[in-house]
C-alpha positions, -999 to +999 in steps of 0.1 A: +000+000+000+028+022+005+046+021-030+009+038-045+013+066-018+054+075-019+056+064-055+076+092-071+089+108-043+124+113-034+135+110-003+171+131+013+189+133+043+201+168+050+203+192+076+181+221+082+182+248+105+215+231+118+199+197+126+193+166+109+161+166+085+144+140+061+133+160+030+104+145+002+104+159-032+080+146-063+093+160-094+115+182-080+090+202-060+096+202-021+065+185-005+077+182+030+106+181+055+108+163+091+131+176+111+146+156+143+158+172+176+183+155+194+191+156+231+219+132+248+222+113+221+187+103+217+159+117+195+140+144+216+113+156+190+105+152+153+089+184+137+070+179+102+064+209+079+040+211+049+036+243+054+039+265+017+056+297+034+081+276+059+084+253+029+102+284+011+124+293+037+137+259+037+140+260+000+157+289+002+183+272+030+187+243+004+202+261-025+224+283-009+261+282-020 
């Protein structure tokens, strides 16, 4: 059931904001980041975004030099 719902999108491992981040793009176009938060070495919180305008700030982050 999964391959009909993530078919076509890309998945990266980046960093965002200066921590880790998952980010999914479909043809190129940025559909969503999740962000992780780490505290002692362990996961503290995960943060998803969709959001269009924080989706161009990350956009943004991506393709700078």
């Amino acid at each position: 059931m999964a391959e009909r719902f993530l078919a076509g999108v890309d998945f990266t491992v980046t960093e965002v904001n200066g921590a880790p981040a998952l980010i999914a793009r479909a043809d190129g176009t940025l559909l969503g980041v999740v962000a992780f938060e780490y505290r002692d070495g362990a996961i503290a919180a995960v943060r998803a975004v969709v959001n269009p305008d924080k989706l161009d700030f990350v956009r943004r982050q991506l393709t700078r030099p």
